[in-house]
C-alpha positions, 0 to 999 in steps of 0.5 A, spaced: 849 410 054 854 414 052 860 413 047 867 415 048 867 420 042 861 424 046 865 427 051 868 434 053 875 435 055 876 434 062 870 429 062 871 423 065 867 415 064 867 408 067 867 403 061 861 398 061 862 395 054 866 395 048 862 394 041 862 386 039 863 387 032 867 392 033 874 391 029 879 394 034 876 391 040 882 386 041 886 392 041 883 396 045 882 391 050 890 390 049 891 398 051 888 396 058 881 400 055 877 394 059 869 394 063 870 398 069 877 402 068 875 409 069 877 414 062 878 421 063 879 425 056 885 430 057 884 433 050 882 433 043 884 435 036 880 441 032 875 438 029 876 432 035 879 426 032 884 424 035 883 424 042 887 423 048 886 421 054 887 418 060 887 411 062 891 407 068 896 412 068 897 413 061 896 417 056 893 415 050 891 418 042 885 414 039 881 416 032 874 418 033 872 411 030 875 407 035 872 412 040 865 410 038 866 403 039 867 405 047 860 406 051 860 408 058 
């Protein structure tokens, strides 16, 4: 299983969880970042953290450890 954070730009994953312990789930889940939505990194910071991407037709900026919590 892979995690957010891994991706490349233009690379795309369907969620399948969210870490549990994970401090920033509930926000995740409140920004539409839910199991089985499609993710789509559209770019990312020079050493990547942040990250943008592409969910529901919204772009997004997450920090790379909000990223890690994410595995497709």
């Amino acid at each position: 299983m892979n995690t957010l954070d891994k991706l490349n730009i233009g690379d795309k994953m369907k969620v399948k969880s969210i870490q549990k312990d994970s401090p920033v789930k509930r926000k995740l889940l409140d920004m539409g970042i839910t199991p089985g939505v499609e993710i789509a990194v559209t770019g990312k910071a020079p050493f990547g953290d942040p990250l943008e991407i592409l969910v529901r037709g919204y772009k997004l900026t997450l920090r790379k450890n909000e990223a890690m919590v994410i595995k497709g």
